[in-house]
ROVO-167413 format. One record per residue: y, z, x of N, C-alpha, C, O in turn; residue in three letters. Coordinates in pm, 1 decimal. Layout:
<atoms>
     n.c2     n.c3     n.c1    ca.c2    ca.c3    ca.c1     c.c2     c.c3     c.c1     o.c2     o.c3     o.c1 residu
        Y        Z        X        Y        Z        X        Y        Z        X        Y        Z        X    ALA
...
</atoms>
This chain:
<atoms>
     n.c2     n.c3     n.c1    ca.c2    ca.c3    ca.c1     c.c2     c.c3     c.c1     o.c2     o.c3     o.c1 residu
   3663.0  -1396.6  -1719.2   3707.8  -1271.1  -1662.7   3806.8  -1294.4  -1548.4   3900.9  -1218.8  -1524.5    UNK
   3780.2  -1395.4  -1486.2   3864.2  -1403.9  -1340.8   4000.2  -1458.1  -1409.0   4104.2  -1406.5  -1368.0    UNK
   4008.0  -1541.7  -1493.5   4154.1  -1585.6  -1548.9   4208.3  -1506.6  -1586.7   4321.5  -1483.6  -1544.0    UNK
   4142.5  -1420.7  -1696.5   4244.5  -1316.6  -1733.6   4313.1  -1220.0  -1627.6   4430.0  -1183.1  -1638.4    UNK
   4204.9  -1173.0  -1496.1   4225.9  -1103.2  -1397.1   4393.2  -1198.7  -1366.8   4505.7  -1151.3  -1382.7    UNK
   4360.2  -1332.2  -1323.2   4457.1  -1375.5  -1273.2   4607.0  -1408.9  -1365.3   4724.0  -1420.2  -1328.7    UNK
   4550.6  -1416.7  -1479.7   4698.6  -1437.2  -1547.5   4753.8  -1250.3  -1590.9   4876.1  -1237.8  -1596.9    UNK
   4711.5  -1183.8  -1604.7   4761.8  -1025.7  -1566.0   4796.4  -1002.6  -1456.3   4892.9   -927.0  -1445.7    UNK
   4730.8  -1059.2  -1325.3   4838.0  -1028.9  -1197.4   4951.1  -1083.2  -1203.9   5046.1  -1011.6  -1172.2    UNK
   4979.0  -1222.3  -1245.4   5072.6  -1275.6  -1260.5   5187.6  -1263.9  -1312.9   5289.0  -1322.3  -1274.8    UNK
   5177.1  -1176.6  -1416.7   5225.0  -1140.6  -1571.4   5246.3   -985.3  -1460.8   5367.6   -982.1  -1440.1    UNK
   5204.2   -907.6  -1413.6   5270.1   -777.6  -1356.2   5379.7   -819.1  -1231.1   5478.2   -748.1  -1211.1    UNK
   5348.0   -961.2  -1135.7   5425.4   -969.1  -1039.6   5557.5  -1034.5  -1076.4   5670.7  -1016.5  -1031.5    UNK
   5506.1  -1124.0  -1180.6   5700.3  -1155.0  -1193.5   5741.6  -1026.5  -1287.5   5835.6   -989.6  -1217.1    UNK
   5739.4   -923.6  -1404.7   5759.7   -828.1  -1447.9   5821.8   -799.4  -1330.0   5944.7   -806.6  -1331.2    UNK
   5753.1   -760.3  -1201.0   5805.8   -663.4  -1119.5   5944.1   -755.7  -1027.5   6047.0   -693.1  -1002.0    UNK
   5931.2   -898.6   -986.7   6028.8   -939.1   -955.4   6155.0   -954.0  -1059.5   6264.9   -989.9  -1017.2    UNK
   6134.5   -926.5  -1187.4   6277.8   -906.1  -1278.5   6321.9   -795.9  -1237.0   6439.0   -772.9  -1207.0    UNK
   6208.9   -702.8  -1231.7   6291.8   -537.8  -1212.0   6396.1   -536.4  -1075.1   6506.1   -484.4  -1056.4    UNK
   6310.4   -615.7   -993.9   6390.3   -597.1   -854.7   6527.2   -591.7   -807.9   6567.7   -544.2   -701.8    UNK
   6619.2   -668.5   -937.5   6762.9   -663.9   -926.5   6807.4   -733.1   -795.8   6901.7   -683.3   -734.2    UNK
   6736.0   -863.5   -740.5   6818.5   -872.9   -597.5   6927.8   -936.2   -649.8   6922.4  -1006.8   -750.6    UNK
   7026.3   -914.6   -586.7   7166.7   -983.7   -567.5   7149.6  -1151.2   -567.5   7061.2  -1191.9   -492.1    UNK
   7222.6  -1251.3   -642.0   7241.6  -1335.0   -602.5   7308.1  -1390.1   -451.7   7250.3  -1488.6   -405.8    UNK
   7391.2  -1351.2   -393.5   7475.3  -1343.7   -284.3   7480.5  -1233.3   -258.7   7500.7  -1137.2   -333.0    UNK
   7452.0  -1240.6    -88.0   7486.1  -1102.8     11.8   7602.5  -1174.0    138.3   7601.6  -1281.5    198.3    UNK
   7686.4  -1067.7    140.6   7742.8  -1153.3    253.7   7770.4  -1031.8    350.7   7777.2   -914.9    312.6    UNK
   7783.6  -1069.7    466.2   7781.9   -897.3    571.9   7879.2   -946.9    708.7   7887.5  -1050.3    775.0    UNK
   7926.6   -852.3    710.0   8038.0   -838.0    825.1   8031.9   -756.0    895.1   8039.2   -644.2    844.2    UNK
   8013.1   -765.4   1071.7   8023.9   -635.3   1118.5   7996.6   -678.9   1255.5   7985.1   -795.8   1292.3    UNK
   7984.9   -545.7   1346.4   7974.7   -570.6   1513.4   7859.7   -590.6   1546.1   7766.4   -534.3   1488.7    UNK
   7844.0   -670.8   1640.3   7743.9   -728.8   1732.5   7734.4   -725.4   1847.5   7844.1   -732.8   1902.8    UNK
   7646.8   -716.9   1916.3   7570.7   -701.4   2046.9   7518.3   -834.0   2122.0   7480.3   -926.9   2050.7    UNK
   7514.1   -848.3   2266.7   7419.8   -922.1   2278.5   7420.9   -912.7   2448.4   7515.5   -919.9   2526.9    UNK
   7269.2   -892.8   2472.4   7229.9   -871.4   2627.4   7190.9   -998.5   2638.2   7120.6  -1054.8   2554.3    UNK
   7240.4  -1057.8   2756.4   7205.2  -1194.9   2778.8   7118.4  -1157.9   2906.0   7134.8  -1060.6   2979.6    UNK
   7003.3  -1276.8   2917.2   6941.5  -1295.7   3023.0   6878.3  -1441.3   3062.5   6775.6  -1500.5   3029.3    UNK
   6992.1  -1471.9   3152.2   6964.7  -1603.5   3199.6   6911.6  -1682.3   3278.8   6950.2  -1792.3   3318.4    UNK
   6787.2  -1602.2   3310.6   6652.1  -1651.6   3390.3   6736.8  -1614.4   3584.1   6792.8  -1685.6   3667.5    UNK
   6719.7  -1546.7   3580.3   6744.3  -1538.3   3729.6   6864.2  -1497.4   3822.5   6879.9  -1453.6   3936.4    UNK
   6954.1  -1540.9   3695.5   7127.0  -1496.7   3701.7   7156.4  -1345.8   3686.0   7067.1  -1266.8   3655.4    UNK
   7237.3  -1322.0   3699.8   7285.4  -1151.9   3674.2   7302.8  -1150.9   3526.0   7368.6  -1240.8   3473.7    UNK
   7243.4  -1046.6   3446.9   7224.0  -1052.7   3301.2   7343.2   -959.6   3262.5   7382.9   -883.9   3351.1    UNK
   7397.7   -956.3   3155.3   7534.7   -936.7   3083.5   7548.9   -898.9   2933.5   7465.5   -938.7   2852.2    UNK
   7616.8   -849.5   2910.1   7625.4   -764.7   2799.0   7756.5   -822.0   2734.4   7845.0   -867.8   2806.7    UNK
   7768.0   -819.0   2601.5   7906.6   -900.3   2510.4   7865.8   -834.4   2425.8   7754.9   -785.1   2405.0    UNK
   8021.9   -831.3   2338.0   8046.9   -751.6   2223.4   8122.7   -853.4   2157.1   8218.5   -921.0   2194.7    UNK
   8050.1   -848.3   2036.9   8186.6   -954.1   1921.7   8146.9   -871.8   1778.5   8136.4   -754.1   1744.1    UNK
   8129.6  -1022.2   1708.2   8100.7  -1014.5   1505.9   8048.2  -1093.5   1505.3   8064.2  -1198.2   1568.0    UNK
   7927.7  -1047.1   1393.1   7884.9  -1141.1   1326.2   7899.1  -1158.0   1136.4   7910.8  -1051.2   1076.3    UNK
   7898.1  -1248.8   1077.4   7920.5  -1241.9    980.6   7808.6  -1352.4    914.2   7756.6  -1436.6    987.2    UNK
   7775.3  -1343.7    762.9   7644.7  -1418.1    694.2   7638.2  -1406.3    631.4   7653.1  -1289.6    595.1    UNK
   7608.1  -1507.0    534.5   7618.8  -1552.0    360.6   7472.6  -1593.0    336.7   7435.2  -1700.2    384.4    UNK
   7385.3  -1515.8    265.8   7258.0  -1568.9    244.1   7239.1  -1553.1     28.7   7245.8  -1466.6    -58.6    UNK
   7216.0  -1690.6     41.7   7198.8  -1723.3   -124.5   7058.2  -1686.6   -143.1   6982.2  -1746.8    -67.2    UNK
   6995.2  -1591.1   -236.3   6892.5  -1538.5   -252.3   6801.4  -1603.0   -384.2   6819.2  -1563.9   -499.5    UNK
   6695.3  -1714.3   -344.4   6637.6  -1797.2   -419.5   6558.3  -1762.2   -543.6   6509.1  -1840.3   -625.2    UNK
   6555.2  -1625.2   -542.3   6428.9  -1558.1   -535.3   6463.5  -1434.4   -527.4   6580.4  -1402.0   -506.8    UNK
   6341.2  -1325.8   -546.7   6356.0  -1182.8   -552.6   6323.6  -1171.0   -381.4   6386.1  -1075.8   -334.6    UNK
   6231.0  -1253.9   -264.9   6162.6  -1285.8   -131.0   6239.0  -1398.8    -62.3   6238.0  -1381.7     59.6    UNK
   6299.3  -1499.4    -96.8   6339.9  -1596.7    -47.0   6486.9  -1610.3    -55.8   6542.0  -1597.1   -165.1    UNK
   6560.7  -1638.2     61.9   6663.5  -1649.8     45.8   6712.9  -1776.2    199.1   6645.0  -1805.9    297.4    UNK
   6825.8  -1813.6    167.5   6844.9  -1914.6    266.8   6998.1  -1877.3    289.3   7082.1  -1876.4    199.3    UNK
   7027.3  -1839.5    454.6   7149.7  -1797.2    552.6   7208.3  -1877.4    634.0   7162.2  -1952.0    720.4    UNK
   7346.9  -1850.2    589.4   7409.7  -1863.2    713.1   7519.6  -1811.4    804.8   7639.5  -1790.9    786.4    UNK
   7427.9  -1795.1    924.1   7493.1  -1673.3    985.8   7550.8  -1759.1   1139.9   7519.1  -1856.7   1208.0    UNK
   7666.3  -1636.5   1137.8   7806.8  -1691.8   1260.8   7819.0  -1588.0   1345.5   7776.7  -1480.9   1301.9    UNK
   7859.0  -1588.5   1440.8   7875.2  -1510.4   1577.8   7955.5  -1550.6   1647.1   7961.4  -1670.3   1675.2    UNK
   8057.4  -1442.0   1703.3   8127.3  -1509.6   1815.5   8085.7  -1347.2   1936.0   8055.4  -1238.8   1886.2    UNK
   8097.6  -1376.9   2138.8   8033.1  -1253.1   2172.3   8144.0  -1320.0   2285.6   8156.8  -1439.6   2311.7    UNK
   8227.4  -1193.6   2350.2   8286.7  -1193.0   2429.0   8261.5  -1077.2   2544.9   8245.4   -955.4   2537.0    UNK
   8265.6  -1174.3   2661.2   8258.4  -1065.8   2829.9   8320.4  -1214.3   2959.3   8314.8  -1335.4   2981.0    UNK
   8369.9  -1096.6   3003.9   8421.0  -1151.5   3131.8   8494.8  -1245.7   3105.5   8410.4  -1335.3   3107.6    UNK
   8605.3  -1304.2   3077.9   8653.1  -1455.6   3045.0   8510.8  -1543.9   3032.5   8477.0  -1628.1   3115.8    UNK
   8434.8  -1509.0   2914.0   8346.7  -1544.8   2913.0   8341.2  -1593.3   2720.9   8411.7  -1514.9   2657.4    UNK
   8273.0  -1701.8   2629.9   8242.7  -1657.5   2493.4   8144.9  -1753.7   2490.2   8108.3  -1854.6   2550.3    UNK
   8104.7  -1653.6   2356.8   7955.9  -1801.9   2298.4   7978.2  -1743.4   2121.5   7999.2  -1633.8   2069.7    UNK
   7963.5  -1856.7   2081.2   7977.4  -1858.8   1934.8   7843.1  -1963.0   1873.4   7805.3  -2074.4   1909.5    UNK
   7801.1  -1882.3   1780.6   7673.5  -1898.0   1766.7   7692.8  -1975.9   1568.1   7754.1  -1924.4   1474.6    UNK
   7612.8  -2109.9   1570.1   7629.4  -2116.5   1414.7   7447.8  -2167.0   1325.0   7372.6  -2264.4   1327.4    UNK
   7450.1  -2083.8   1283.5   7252.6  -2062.9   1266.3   7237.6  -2066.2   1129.1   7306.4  -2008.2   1045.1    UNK
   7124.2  -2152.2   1109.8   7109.3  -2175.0    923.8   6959.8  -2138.8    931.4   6905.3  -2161.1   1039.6    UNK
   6880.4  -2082.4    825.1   6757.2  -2106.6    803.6   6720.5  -1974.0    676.5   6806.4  -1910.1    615.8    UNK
   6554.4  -1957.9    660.4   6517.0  -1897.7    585.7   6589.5  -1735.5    599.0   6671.7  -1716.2    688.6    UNK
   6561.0  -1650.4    526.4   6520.3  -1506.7    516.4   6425.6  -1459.2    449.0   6426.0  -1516.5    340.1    UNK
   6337.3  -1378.5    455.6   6224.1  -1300.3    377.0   6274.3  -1183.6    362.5   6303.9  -1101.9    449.7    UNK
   6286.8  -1174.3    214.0   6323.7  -1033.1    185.3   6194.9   -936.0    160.2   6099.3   -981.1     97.2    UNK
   6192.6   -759.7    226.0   6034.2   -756.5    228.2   5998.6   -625.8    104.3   5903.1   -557.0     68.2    UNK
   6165.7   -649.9     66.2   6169.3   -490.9    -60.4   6270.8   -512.6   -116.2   6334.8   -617.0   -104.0    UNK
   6297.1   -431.9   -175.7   6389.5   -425.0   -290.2   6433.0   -253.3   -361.7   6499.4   -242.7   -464.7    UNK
   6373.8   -118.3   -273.6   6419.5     13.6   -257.2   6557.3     -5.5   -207.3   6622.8   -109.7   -207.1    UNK
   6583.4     86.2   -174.3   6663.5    214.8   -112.4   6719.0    144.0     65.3   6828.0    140.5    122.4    UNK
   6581.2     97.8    102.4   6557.1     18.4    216.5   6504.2    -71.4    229.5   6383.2    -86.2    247.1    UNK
   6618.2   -179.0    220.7   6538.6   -321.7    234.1   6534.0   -411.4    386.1   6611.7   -471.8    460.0    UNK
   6407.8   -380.3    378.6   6389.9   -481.0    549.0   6358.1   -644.0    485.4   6308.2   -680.7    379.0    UNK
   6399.3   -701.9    576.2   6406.2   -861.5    607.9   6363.6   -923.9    725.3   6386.5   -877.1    836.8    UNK
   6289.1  -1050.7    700.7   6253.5  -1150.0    839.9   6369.7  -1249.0    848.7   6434.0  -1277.0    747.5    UNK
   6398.8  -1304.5    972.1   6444.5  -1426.4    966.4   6431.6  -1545.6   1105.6   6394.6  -1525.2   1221.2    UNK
   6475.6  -1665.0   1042.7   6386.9  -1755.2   1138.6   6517.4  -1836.0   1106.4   6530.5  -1866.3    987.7    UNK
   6635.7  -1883.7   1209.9   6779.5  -1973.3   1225.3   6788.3  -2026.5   1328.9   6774.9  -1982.1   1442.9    UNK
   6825.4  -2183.9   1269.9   6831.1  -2277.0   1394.6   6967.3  -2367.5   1364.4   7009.3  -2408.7   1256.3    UNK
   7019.6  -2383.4   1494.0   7177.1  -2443.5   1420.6   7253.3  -2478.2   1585.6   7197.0  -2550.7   1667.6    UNK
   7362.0  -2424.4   1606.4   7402.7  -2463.2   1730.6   7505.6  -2355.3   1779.9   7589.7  -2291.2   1716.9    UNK
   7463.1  -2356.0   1946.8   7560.9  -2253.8   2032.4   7695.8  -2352.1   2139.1   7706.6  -2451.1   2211.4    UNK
   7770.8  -2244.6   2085.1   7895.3  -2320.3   2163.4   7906.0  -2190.3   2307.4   7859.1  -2076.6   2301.5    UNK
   7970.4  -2243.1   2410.1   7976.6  -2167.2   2512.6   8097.3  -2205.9   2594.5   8125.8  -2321.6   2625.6    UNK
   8167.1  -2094.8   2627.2   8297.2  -2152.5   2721.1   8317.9  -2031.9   2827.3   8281.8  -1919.1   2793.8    UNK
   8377.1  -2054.4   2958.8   8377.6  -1972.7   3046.5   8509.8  -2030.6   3105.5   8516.6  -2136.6   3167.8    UNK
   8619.5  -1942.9   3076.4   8752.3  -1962.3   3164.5   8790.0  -2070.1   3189.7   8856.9  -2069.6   3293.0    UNK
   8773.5  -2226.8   3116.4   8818.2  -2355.5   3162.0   8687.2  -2424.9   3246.9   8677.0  -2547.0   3258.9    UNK
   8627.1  -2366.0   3281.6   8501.1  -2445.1   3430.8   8415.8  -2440.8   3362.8   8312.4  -2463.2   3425.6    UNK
   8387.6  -2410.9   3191.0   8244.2  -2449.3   3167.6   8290.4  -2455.8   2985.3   8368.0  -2375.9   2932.8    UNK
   8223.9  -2564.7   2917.2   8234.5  -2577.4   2811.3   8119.8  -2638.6   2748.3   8105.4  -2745.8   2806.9    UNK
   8021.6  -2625.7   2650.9   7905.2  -2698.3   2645.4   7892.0  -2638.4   2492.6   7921.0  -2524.4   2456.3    UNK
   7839.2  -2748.8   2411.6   7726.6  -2652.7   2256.7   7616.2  -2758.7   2251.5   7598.8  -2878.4   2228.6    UNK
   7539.2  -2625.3   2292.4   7368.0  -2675.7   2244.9   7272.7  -2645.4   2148.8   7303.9  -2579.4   2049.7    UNK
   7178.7  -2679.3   2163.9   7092.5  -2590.6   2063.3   7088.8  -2477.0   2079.2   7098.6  -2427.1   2191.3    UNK
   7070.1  -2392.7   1946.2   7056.4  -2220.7   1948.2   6964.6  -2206.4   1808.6   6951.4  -2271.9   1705.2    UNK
   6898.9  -2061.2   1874.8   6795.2  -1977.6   1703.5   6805.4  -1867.9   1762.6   6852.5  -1831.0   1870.2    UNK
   6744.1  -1810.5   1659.7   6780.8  -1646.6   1622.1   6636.8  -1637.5   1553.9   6603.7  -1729.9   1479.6    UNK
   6561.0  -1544.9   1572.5   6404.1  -1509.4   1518.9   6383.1  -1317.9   1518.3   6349.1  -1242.2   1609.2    UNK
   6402.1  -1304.2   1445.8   6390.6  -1158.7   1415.2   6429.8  -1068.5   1288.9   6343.5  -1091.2   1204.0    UNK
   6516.3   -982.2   1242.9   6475.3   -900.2   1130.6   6566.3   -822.5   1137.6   6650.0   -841.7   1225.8    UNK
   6580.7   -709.8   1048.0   6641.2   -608.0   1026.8   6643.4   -533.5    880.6   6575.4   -573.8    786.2    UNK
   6743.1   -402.8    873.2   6664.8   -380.6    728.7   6852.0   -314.2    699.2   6932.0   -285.6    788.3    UNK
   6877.3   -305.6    534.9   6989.7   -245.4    442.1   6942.3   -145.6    408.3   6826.0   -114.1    383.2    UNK
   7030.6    -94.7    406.9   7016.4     72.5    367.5   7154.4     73.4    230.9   7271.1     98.7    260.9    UNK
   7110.7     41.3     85.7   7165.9     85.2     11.4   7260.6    195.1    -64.6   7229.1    292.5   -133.1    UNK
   7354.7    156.7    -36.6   7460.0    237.7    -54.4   7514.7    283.0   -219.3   7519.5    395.7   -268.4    UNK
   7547.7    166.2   -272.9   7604.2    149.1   -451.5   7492.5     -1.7   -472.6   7423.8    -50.3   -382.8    UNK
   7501.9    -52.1   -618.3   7462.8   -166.1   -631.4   7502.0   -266.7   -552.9   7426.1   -361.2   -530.9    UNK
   7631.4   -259.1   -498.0   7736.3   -353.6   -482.1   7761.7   -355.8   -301.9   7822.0   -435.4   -230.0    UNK
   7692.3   -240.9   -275.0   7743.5   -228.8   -121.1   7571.7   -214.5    -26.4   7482.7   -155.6    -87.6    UNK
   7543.4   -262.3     96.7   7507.1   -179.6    177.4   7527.1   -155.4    310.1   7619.1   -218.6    362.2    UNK
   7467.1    -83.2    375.3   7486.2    -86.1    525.0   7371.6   -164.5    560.2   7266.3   -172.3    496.9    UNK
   7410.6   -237.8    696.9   7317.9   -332.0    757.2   7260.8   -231.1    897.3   7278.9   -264.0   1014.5    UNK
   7191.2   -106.7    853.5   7140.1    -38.8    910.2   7122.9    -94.1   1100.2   7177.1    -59.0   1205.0    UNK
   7032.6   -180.5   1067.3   7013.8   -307.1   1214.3   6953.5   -415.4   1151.8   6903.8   -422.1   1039.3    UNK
   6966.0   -514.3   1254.2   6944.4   -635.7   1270.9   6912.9   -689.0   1431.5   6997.9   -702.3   1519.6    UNK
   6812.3   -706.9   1439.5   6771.6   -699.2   1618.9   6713.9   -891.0   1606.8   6636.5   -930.2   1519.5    UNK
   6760.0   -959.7   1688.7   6666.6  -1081.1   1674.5   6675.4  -1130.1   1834.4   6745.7  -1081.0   1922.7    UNK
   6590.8  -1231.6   1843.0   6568.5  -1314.1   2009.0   6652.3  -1359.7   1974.9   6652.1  -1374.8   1852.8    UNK
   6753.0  -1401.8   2035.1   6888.9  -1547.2   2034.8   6853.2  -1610.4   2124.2   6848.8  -1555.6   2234.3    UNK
   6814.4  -1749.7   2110.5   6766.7  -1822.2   2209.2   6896.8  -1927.8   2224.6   6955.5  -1979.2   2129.3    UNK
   6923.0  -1944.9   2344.5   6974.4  -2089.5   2393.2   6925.5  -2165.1   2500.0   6812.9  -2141.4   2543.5    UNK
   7014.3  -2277.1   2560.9   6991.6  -2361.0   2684.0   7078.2  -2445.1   2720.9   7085.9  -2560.2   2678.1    UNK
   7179.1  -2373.9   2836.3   7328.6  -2416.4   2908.6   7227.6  -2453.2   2997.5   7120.6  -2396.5   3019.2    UNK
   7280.9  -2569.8   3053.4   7326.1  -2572.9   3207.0   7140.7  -2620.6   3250.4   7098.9  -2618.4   3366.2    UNK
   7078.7  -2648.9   3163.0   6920.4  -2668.0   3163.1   6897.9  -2576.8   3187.7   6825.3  -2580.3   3287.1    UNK
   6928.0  -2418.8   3135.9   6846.9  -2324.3   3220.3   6872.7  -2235.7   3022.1   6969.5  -2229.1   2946.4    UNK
   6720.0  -2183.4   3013.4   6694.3  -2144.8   2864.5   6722.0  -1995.2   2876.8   6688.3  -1923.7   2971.2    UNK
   6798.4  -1953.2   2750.7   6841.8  -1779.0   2762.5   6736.1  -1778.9   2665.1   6681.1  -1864.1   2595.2    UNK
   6723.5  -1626.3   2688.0   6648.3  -1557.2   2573.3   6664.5  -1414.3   2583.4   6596.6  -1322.1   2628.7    UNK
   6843.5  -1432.4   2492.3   6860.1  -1287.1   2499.0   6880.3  -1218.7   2334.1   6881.1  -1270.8   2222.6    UNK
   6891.9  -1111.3   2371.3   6854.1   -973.1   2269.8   7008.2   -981.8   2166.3   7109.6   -986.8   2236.0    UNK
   7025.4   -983.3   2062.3   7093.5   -991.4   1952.8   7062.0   -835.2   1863.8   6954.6   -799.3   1815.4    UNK
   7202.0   -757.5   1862.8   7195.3   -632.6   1769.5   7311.6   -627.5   1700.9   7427.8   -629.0   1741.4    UNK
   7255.5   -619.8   1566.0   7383.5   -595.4   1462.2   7400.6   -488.2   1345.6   7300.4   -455.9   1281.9    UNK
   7539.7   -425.2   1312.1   7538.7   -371.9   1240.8   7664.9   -337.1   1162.2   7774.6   -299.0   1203.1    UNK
   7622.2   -359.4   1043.0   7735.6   -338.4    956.8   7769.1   -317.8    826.2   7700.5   -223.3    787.4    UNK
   7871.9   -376.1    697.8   7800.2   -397.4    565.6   7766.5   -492.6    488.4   7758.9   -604.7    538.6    UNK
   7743.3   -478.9    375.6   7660.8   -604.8    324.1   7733.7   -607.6    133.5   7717.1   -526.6     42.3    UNK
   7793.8   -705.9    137.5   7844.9   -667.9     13.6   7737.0   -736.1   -106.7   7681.7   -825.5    -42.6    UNK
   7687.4   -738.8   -228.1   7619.9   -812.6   -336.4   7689.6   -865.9   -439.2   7762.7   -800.0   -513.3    UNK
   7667.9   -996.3   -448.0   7726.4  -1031.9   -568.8   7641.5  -1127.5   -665.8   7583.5  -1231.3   -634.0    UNK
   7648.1  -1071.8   -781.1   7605.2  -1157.6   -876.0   7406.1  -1088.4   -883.5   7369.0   -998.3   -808.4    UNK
   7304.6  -1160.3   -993.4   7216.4  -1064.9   -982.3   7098.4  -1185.4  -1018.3   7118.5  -1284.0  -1089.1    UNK
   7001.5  -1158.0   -966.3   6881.2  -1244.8   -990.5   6814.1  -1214.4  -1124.3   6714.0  -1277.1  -1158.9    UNK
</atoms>
């Protein structure tokens, strides 16, 4: 009894991951946010793009890589982050986890130049538009770095679209 139980769950969950239609490739372009807070320093606000190519393994699994550049004050940081995604649907509205670790570059007017380690840990969800299109409703994650021995842990917001190509 329990096998059959288990080979019928089995037999309904991939059924249902064929139906799901995820995209082979998503790639998304659009504006970004980011409140920095650098332990003690006067905290700051930048505006750039981010852009991200995530190959989708799976109807749940997919593996990104996502780029950033954020400008203030004769100020930039450009961000280059690889890791998982969890896709958590496949509606109308698809929310996602993600967990990216890779490296931050940082420059300030000539007097400061450094790339260190950087991640990104957080989520966001698409809001389906056509097969082919969506909006990247939000995308909110921690952006972590560490200039100067002193560790940021600031706030990352994005939004924009998301194009699909190709089909699982």
């Amino acid at each position: 009894m329990n096998r059959t139980l288990l080979v019928t769950a089995l037999v309904v969950l991939s059924a249902a991951t064929t139906l799901a239609q995820t995209p082979k490739v998503d790639v998304f372009g659009g504006y970004s946010f980011v409140h920095s807070d650098p332990n003690g320093l006067e905290p700051g606000n930048a505006h750039g793009w981010e852009a991200s190519l995530a190959y989708n393994w799976n109807s749940w699994l997919g593996l990104k890589a996502d780029f950033d550049g954020h400008y203030c004050c004769d100020q930039s940081m450009y961000n280059f982050l690889f890791g998982p995604q969890i896709n958590l649907g496949h509606g109308k509205l698809t929310p996602y986890l993600e967990g990216l670790v890779g490296a931050s570059h940082g420059n300030s007017a000539g007097t400061f130049s450094d790339t260190v380690l950087g991640f990104a840990v957080g989520g966001g969800a698409d809001w389906k538009l056509t097969h082919r299109l969506s909006w990247r409703v939000a995308q909110a994650d921690l952006l972590g770095t560490r200039y100067n021995d002193v560790t940021q842990k600031n706030f990352r917001f994005s939004t924009g679209l998301v194009f699909h190509f190709g089909k699982r």
